[in-house]
C-alpha positions as CSV (number, residue, x, y, z in Angstrom):
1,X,17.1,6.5,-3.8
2,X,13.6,5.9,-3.1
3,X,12.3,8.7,-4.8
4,X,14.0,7.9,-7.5
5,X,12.4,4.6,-7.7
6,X,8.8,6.1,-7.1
7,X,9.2,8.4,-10.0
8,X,10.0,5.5,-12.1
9,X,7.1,3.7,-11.6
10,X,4.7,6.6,-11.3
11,X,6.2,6.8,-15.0
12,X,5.3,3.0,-15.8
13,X,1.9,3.1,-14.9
14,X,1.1,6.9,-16.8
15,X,-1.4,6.9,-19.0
16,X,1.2,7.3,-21.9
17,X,3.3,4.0,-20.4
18,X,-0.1,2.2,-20.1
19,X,-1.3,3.3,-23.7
20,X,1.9,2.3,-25.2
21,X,3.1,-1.0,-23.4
22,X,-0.3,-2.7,-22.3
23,X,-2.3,-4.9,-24.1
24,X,-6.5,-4.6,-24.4
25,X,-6.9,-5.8,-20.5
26,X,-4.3,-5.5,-17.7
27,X,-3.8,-7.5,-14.5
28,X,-6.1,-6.1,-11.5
29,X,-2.5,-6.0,-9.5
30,X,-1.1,-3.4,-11.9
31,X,-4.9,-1.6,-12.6
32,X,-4.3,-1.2,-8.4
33,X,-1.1,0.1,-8.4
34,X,-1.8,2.9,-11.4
35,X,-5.2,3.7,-9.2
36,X,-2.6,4.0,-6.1
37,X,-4.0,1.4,-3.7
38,X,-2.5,-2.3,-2.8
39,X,-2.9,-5.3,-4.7
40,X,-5.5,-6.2,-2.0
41,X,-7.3,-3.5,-1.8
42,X,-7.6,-3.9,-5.7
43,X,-9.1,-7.7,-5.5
44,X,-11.4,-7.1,-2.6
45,X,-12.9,-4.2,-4.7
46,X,-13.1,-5.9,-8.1
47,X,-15.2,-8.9,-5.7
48,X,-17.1,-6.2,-4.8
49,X,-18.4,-5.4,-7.6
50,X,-16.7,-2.1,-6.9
51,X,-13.1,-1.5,-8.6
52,X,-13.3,2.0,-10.2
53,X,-13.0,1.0,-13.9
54,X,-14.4,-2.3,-16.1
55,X,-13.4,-5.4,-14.8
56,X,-13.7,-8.9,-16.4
57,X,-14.2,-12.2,-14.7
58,X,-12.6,-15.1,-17.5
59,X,-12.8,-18.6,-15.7
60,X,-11.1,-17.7,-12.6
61,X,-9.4,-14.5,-13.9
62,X,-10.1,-10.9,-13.7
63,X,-8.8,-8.6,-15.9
64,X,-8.8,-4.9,-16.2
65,X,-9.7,-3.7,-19.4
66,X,-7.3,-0.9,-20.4
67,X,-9.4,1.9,-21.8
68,X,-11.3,1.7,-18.9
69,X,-8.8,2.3,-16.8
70,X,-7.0,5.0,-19.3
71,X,-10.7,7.0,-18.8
72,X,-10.5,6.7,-14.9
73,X,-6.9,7.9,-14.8
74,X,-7.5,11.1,-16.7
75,X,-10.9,11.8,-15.2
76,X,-10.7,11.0,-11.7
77,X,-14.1,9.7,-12.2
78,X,-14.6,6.1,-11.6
79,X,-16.5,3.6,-13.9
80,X,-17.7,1.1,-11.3
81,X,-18.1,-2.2,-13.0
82,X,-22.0,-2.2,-11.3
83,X,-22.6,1.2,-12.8
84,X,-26.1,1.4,-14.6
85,X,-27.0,3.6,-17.2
C-alpha cells in the first residue's frame, strides 16, 4: 500500500501534472516535495537565498514560480534564486 501511494504522488508532482494542474507560481511546500526534500528543508532554503529554482517574496509569501521549477525538474540543474548572470 505504500508504494502505491508513493507512485501516486510521484505522478502529481511530474512535470506533466505540474504543467497541467498548477497555476504561474506554486506553494514552496509543494516546489519541496517535487524537488524531494521536506517542507522545511524547502523554507529554510528559499530564506537562504538558496531554493534550487525562482522564488518570490509577496508581503509575507513566497511562491515558487512554475517554469522555474518545470526547468529544474527536467535538468537537474538548479536556478538558485541568488544566481548572477
Amino acid at each position: 500500500m505504500h508504494e502505491q501511494t508513493n507512485e501516486v504522488q510521484g505522478a502529481r508532482y511530474s512535470p506533466t501534472s505540474i504543467r497541467a494542474t498548477w497555476d504561474g507560481t506554486g506553494s514552496v511546500e509543494d516546489a519541496s516535495r517535487a524537488l524531494g526534500f521536506s517542507r522545511a528543508k524547502g523554507y529554510d532554503l528559499a530564506r537562504r537565498g538558496e531554493f534550487p529554482c525562482r522564488v518570490l517574496r509577496i508581503g509575507r509569501s513566497t511562491r515558487v514560480i512554475t517554469a522555474s521549477l518545470l526547468r529544474v525538474l527536467e535538468s537537474g540543474e538548479p536556478e538558485y534564486n541568488s544566481a548572477r548572470a
